[in-house]
C-alpha positions as CSV (number, residue, x, y, z in Angstrom):
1,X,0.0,0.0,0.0
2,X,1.2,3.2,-1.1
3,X,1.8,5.7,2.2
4,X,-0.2,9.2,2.0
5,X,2.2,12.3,2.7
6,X,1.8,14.1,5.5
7,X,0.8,17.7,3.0
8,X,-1.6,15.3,1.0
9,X,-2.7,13.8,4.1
10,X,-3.8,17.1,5.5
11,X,-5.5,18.8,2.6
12,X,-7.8,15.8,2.5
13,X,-8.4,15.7,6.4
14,X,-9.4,19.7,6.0
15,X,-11.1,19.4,2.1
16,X,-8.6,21.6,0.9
17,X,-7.8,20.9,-3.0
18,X,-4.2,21.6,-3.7
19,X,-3.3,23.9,-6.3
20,X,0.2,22.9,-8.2
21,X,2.8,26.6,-8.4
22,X,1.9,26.5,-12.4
23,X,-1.8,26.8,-11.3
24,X,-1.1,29.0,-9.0
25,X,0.5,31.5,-11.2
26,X,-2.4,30.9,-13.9
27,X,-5.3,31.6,-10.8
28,X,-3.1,34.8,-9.9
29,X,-2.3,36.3,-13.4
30,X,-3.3,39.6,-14.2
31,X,-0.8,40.5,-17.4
32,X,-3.2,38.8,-19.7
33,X,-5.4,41.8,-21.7
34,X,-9.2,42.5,-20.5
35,X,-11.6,40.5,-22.7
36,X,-9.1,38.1,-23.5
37,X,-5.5,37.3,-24.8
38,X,-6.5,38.1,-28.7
39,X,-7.4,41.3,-27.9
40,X,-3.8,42.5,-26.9
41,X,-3.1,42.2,-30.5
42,X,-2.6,45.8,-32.3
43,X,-3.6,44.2,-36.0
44,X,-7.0,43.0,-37.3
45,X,-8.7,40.2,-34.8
46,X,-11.6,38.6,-36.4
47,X,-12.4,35.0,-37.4
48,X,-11.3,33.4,-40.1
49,X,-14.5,32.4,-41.8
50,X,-15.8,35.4,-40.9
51,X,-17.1,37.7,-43.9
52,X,-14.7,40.7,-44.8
53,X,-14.8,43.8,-42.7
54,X,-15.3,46.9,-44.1
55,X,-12.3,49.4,-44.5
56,X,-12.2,51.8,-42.4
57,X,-9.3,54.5,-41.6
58,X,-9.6,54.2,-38.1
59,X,-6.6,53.1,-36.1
60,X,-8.4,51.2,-33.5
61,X,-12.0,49.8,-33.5
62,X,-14.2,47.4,-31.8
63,X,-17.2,45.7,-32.9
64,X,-19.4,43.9,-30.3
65,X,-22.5,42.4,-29.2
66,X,-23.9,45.0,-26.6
67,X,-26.5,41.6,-25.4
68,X,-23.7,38.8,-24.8
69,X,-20.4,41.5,-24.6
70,X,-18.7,38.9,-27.5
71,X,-16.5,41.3,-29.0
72,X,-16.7,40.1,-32.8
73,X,-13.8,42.0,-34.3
74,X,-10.8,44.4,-33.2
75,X,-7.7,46.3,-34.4
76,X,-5.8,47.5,-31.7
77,X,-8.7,47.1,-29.5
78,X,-6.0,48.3,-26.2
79,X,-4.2,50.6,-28.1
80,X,-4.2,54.1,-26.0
81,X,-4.9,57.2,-27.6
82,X,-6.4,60.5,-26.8
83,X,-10.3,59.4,-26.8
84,X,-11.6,63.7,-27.0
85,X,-15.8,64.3,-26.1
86,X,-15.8,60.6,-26.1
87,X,-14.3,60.5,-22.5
88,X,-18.1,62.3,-21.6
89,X,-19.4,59.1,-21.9
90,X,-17.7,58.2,-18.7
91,X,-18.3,61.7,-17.2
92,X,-22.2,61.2,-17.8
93,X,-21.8,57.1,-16.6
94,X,-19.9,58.6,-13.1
95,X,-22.1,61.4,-12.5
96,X,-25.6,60.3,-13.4
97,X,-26.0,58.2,-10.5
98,X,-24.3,60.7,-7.8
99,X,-26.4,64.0,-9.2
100,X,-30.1,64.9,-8.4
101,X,-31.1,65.8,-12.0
102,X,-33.5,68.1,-10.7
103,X,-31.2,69.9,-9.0
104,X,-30.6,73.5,-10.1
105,X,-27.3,74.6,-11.0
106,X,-25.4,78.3,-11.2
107,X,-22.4,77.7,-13.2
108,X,-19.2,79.5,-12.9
109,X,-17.4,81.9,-14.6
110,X,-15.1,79.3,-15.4
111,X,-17.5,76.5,-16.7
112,X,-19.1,79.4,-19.2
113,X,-15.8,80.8,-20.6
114,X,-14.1,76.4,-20.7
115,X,-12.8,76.8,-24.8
116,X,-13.5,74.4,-27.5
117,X,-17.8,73.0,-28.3
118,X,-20.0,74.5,-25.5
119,X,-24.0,74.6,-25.1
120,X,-23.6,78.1,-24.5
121,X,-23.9,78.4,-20.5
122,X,-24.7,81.9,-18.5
123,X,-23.9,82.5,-14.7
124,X,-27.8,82.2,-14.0
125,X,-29.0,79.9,-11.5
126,X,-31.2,78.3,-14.4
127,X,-30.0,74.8,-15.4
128,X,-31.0,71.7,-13.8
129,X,-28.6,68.6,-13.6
130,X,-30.5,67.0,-16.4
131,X,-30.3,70.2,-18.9
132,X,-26.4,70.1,-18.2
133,X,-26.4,66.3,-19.2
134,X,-28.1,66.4,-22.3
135,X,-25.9,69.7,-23.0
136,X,-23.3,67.1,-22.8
137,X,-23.7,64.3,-24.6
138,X,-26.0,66.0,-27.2
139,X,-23.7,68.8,-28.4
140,X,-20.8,67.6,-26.5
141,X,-20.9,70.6,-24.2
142,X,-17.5,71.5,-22.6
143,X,-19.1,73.9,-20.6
144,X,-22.0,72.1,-18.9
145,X,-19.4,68.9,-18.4
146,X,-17.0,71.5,-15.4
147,X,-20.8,72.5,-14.5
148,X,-21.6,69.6,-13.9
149,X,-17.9,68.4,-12.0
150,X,-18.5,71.4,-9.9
151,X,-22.2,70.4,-9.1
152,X,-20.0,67.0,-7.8
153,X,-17.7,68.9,-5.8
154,X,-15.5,70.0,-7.9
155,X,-12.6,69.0,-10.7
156,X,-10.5,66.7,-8.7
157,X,-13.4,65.3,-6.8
158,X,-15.4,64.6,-10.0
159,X,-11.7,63.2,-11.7
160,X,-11.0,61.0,-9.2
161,X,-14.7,59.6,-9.5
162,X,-14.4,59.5,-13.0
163,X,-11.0,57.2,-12.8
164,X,-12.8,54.6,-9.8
165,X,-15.8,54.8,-12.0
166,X,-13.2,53.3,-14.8
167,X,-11.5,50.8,-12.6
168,X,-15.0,49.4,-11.9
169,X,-16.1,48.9,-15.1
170,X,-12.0,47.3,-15.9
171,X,-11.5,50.3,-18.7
172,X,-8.1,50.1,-17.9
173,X,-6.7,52.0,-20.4
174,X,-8.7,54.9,-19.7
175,X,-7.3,57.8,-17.7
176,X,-9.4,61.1,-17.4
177,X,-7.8,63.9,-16.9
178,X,-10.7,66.4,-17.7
179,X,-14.2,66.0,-17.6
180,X,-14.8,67.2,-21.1
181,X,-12.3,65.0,-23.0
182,X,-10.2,68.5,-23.5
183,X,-6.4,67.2,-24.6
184,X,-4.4,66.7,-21.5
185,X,-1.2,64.9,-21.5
186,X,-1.8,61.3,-19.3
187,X,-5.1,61.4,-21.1
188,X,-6.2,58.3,-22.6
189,X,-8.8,55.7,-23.4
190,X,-9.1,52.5,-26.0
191,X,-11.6,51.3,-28.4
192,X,-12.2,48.2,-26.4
193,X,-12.7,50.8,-23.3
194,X,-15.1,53.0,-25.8
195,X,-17.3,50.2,-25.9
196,X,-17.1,48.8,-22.6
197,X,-18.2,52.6,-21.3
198,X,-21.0,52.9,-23.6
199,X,-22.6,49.3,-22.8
200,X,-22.0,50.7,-19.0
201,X,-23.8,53.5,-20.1
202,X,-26.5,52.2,-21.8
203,X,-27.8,49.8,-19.3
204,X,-28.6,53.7,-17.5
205,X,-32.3,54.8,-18.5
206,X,-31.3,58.2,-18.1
207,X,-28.0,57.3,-20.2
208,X,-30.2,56.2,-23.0
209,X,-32.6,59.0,-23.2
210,X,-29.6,61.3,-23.0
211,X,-27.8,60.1,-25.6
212,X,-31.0,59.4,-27.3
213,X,-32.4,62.6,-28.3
214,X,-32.4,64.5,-31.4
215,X,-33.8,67.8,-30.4
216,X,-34.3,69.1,-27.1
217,X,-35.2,72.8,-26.0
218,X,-32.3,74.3,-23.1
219,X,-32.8,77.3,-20.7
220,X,-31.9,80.6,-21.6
221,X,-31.7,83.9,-19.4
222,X,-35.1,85.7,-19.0
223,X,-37.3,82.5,-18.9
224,X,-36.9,81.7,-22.5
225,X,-35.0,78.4,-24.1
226,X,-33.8,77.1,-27.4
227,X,-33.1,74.3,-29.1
228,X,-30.4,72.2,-29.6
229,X,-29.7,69.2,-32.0
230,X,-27.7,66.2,-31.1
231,X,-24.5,65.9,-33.4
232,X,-24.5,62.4,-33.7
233,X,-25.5,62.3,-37.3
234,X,-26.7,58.7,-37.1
235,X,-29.7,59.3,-35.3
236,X,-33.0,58.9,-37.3
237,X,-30.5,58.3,-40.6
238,X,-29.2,54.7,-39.4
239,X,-32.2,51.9,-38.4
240,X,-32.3,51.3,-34.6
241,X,-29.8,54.1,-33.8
242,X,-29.6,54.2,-30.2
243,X,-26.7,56.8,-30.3
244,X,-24.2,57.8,-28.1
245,X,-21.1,60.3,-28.5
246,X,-18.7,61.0,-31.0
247,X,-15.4,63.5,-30.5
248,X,-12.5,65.0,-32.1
249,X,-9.1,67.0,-31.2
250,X,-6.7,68.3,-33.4
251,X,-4.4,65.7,-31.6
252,X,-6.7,63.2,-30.6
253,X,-8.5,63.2,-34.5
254,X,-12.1,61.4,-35.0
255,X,-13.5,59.2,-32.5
256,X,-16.9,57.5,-31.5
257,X,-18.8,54.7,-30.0
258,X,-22.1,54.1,-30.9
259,X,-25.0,51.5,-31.1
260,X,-27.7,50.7,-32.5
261,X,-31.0,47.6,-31.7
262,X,-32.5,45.8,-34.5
263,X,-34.6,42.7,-33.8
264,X,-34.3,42.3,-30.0
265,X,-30.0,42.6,-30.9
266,X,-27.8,45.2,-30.0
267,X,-24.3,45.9,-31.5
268,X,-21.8,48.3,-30.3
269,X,-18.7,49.7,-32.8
270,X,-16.1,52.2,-31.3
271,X,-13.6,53.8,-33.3
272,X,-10.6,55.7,-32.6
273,X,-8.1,58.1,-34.2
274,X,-9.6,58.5,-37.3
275,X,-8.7,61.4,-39.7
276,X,-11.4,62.3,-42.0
277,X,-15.3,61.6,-42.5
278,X,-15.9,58.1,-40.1
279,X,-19.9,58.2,-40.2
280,X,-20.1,56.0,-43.1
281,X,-17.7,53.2,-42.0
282,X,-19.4,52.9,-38.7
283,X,-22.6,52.4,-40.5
284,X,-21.2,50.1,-42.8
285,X,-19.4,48.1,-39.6
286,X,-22.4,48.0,-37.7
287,X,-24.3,46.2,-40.4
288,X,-21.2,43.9,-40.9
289,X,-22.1,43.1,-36.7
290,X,-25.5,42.1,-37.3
291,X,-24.9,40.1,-40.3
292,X,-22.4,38.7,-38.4
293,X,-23.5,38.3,-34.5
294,X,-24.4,34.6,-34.0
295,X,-22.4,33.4,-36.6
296,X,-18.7,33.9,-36.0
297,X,-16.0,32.9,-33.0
298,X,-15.8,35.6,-30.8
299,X,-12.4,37.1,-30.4
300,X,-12.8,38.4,-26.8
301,X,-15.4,39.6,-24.3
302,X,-16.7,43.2,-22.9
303,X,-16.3,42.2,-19.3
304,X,-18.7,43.0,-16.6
305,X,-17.7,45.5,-13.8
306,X,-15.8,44.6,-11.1
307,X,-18.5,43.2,-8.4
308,X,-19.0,45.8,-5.0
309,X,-17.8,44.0,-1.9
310,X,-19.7,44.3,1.0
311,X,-18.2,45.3,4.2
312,X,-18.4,42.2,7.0
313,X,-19.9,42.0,10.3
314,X,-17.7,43.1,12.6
315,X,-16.9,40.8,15.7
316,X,-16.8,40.9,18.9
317,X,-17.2,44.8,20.5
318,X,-20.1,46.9,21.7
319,X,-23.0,46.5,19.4
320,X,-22.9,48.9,16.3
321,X,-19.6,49.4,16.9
322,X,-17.5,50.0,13.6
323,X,-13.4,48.8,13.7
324,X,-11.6,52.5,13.0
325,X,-9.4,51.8,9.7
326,X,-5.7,51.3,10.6
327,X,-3.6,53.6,9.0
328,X,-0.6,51.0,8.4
329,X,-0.1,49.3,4.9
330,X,-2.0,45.8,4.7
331,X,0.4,42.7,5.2
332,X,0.1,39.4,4.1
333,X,-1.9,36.8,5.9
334,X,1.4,35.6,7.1
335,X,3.0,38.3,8.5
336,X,0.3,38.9,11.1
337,X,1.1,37.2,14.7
338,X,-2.8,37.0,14.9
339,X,-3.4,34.7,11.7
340,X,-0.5,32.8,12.9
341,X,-1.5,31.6,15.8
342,X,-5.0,30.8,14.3
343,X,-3.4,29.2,11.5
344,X,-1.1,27.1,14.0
345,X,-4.4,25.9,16.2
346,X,-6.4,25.0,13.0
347,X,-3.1,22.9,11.6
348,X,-2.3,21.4,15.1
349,X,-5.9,20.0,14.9
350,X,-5.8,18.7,11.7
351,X,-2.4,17.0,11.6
352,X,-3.7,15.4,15.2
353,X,-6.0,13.8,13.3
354,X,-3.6,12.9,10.5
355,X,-1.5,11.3,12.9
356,X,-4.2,9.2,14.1
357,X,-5.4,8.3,10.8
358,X,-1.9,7.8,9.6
359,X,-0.9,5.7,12.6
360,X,-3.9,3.2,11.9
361,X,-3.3,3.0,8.2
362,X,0.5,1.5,9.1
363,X,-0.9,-0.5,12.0
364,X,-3.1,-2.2,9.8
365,X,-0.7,-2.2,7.4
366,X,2.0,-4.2,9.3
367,X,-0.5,-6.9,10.5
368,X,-1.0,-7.7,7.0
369,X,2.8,-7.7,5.9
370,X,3.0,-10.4,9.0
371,X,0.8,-12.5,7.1
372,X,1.9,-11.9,3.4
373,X,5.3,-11.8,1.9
374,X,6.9,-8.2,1.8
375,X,6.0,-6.5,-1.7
376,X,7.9,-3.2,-3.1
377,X,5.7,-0.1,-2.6
């Protein structure tokens, strides 16, 4: 009979499965791109027996599934560029849940003089929260987006919201550094984080009718309005248009993600760094991803957001009482005298009961030997 070791002996004795160092390091690793290993590829990712894509000029671009998150086809879909007024995608995803759109707002003199496309905003405690949003996504307002970070507290309140906001959702490759997609050096986003922003967004009501809207009236000094038009140029042109935002820089050049629903089935393209016309080749790219969904290999996956952890129970102390944080680093598991002690209790336990389980196997064992000849184990 073949002996059971002491390690082995114990993970069975506590249901404990052992993981070998190669799975360990597999369990652990984190260097691998999000959505999958294709998709840190900078060419063309698509299937093979896929049908040909359509050009495009675009240096990066992702189409998806917005229902399952298979991405169907990439170029460069973790490349980091400059992503412009799409980076108000994120803005509107952060801030929509944290603002009471009813809210009025008195903007600053700084959000009504902010350069580059504005909606045109006065110091005039006139705007609500939901006026500043459409602003935003509708004409890609640079004004109504600092508004609306100074309704949140401010700039770096609303920026470091924005960049948790991003960790959640795994857009790693996106870094704000404005609210209003304004060039700033450290700036960046991806196609793949494009689209995995706008499917964020889109699961928002509010998101939808934002980015949704053609025409909407916005408040003027004096109790009047006027209108403005949504410049995504899609919207009532391409069937099922859902919309969502498009930008350009100098420096950062054409981007956009964008989706439209036919049939029950959404699909989701994002392009970026594009230097000319792009409206066109996204039309043509989401009718390649309907034609398409259902019948190719995926490439990758839009992940989902990171899950919220839930603070536990604390034990033992007066009821309601809450732990104060400690202010030192976190240490491993096994550098706490604590754990160690625990850890040392639970294994003394265990290998007790090894021992005795151990000690009859050979007991038994040796009765038998006395009786048969010795065989090699």
């Amino acid at each position: 009979m073949k002996h059971v070791s002491a390690v082995s002996a114990l993970a069975l004795a506590g249901g404990l499965t052992l993981v070998t160092p190669a799975q360990a390091r597999s369990a652990t690793d984190d260097t691998a791109p999000v959505g999958g290993g294709m998709l840190g590829r900078h060419g063309v990712v698509v299937d093979p027996a896929a049908a040909a894509l359509p050009k495009t000029g675009a240096l990066a671009f992702v189409v998806a599934d917005g229902d399952t998150g298979e991405v169907l086809a990439a170029k460069d879909p973790h490349g980091r560029y400059l992503p412009a007024s799409t980076l108000k995608m994120l803005t509107a995803v952060t801030l929509i849940p944290k603002l009471d759109k009813t809210k009025l707002i008195k903007p600053s003199a700084e959000a009504c003089n902010v350069e580059g496309s504005a909606v045109g905003l006065t110091q005039h405690k006139i705007y609500r929260v939901r006026d500043l949003l459409r602003a935003l996504m509708m004409v890609s307002g640079n004004d109504a987006a600092v508004a609306l970070a100074e309704a949140n507290g401010g700039l770096p309140r609303t920026l470091a919201d924005m960049n948790a906001e991003a960790k959640r959702l795994q857009a790693l490759d996106t870094v704000a550094k404005t609210p209003n997609g304004l060039d700033k050096p450290g700036q960046s986003s991806s196609a793949y984080d494009l689209a995995l922003i706008a499917r964020a967004g889109l699961a928002n009501a509010d998101f939808r009718e934002y980015v949704g809207t053609k025409v909407a009236n916005f408040p003027a000094p004096g109790g009047k309005h006027y209108e403005m038009a949504n410049h995504n140029r899609l919207l009532g042109r391409y069937p099922g248009m859902m919309g969502v935002k498009n930008g350009w820089t100098t420096k950062a050049l054409g981007s956009f993600a964008g989706a439209a629903r036919r049939d029950g089935h959404t699909i989701i393209v994002s392009i970026m760094h594009h230097e000319g016309g792009f409206w066109e080749e996204v039309k043509e790219l989401l009718d390649w991803g309907f034609a398409s969904r259902g019948h190719v290999a995926a490439v990758g996956a839009l992940v989902s957001p990171v899950p919220d952890v839930k603070p536990t129970k604390p034990v033992g102390g007066p009821p309601g009482a809450v732990p104060a944080a400690s202010p030192r680093p976190v240490v491993a598991a096994q550098d706490s005298p604590l754990v160690g002690i625990g850890a040392g209790v639970v294994a003394a336990g265990l290998l007790g009961g090894v021992v005795w389980v151990v000690y009859g196997v050979r007991r038994r064992s040796r009765s038998r030997t006395r009786r048969e000849e010795p065989s090699e184990v």
